[in-house]
N, C-alpha and C positions, 0 to 999 in steps of 0.2 A: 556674518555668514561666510562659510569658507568658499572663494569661489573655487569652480570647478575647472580640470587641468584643462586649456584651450585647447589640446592635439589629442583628446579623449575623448572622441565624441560620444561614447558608452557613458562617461558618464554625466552629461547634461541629459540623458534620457532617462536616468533613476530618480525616482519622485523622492527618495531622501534627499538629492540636491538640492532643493529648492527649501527645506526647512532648516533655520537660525543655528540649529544647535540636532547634536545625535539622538540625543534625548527623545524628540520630537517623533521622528519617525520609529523610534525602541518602543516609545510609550502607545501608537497607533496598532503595531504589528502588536505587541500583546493585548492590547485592551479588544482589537478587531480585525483579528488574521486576513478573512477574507472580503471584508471590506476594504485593506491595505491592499493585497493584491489586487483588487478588483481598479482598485484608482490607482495602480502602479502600472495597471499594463496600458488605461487609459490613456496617459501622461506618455509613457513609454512608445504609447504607437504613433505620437505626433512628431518624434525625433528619428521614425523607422526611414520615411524618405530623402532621397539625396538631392532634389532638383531643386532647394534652398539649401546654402549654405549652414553653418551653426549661429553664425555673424547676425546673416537676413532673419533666421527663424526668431533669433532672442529682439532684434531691431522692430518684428512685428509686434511682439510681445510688449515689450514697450510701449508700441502706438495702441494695443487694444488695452491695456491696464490704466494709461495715461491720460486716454482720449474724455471730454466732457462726459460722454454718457456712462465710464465706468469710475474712472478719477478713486483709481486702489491702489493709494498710496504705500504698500507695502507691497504692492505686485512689481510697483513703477520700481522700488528700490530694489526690489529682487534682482530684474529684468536687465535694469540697467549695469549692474554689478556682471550680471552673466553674459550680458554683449560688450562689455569691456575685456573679460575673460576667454570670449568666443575672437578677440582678435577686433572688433569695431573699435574706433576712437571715440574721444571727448564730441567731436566735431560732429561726429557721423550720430550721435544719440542726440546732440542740439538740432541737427536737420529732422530728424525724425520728432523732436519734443515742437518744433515750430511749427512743421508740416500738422499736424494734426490738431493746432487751433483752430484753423477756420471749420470746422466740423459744426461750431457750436452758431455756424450761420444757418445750416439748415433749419433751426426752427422759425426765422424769418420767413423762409419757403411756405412754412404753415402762416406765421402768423399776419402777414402783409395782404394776403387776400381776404383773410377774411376782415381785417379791420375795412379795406374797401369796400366790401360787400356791406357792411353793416354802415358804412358812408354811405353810399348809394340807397341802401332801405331806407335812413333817415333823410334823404333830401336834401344834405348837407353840400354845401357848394365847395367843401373842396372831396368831393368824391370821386373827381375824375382825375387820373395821373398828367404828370406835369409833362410836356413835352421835354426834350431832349435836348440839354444846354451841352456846346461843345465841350462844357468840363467831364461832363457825362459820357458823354462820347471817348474822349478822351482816356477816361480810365476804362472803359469798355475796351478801347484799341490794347492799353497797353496789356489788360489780363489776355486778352485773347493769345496776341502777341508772343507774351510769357507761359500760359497752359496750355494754349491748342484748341480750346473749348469757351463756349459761353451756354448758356440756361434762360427761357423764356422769364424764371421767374427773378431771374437778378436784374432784368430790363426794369419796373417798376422801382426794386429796390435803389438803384444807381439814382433813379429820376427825382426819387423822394428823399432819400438820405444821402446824399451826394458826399457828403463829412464820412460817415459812416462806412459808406461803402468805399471811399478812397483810404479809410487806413487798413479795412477788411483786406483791399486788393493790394497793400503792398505787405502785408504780414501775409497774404495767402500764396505772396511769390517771390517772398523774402528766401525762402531755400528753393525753392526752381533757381533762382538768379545768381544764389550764394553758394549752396550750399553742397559739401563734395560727396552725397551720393549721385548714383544715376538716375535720369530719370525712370527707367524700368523699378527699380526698386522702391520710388517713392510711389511710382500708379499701385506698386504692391502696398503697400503701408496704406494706401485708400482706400484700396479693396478690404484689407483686414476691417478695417475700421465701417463701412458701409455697409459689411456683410455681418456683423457682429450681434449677437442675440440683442443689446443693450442699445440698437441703434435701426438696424436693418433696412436702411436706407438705398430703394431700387432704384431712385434716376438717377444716383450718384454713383451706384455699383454697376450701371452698364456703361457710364461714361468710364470711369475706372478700368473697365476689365479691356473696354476698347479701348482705349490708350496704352497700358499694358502690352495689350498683342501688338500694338503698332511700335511699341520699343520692344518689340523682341519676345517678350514670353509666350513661354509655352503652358499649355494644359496642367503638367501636372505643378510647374510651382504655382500655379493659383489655385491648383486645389489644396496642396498642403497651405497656402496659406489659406484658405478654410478651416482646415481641419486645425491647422495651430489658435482660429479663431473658439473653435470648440473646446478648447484648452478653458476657455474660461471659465465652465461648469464647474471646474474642479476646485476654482478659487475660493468657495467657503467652506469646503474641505478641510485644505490648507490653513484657511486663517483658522477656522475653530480648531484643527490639530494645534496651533502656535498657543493658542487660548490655553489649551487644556494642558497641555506638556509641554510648554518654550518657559524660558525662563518667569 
């Protein structure tokens, strides 16, 4: 893929940019003129606002292609390529590929109550959670410590999987602690990722967007990062145009 000039922002917002070869996008516009247009100006209106950088916008991109629930391995190398291009580092796309592991903890949020709940209907005697060993505590302090935040439902998780949730907490603070984005920018990389069709995750999106405004942002970069989240409708688009006319 050719990337696109980094002091052009015109053109990281034409939907040919993002296709392997010219081919690609020649063979769309003839085979479906205004279908082409119609996902051109789609694509095109998520690169209209200025209150993200090119940098930030492609670094979301990344997190919502990359993340468990979407895991587009051809989005991820797109993205990555064009926030290298947008002027972001090696560094700056590993904080962003780290940050968006622990996502894949949310389904513990679902799934830890109900195994209690079906502990408790059977009369099973370990149905009640284990009180609170200082180890527990302990990594309890240090996430708080490191994100600003804790969740009623990771209190049972820490009590019962103490292993679990001690390497959860240090991969989930491994780039808080490490790594050279801001924090502003990564509470944005959560929001993309919590608000995302493939995820939509509310108790996470309102801890996120409060932390956010407590580092600083404003209204409209969290909505373009929304609107860069809607981005991702276009993505079988994309691939079936790669399918039908890429090499």
């Amino acid at each position: 893929m050719s990337r696109p000039n980094q002091h052009n922002a015109h053109a990281f917002g034409e939907l040919a940019s993002v296709f392997t070869a010219p081919e690609v996008a020649t063979g769309l516009r003839s085979a479906s003129p205004t279908a082409y247009a119609a996902a051109e100006r789609f694509w095109q209106s998520a690169f209209t606002g200025t209150a993200l950088s090119l940098r930030m916008k492609e670094l979301v991109l990344v997190a919502l292609h990359g993340t468990v629930t979407a895991l587009d391995s051809e989005g991820v190398r797109r993205h990555v390529e064009r926030a290298l291009a947008a002027g972001a580092s090696r560094h700056d796309v590993l904080d962003v590929l780290i940050t968006i592991v622990g996502a894949a903890n949310h389904a513990l949020y679902f799934a830890v109550p109900v195994l209690m709940r079906e502990l408790k209907a059977a009369g099973h005697p370990q149905a009640e959670v284990p009180p609170v060993t200082p180890r527990a505590q302990a990594i309890k302090d240090e996430f708080v410590r490191t994100r600003g935040f804790w969740n009623e439902q990771r209190d049972a998780i820490v009590r019962m999987m103490p292993e679990y949730f001690g390497a959860l907490s240090q991969v989930s603070t491994e780039s808080w602690t490490n790594g050279p984005l801001t924090p502003k920018e990564r509470e944005l990389l959560c929001i993309a990722i919590d608000c995302s069709v493939t995820h939509m995750y509310e108790p996470g999106l309102v801890i996120h967007i409060r932390n956010a405004i407590k580092n600083g942002a404003g209204r409209e970069e969290i909505l373009e990062v929304f609107h860069l989240a809607s981005l991702t409708g276009l993505e079988g688009f994309i691939l079936g145009a790669e399918a039908m006319f890429g090499a």
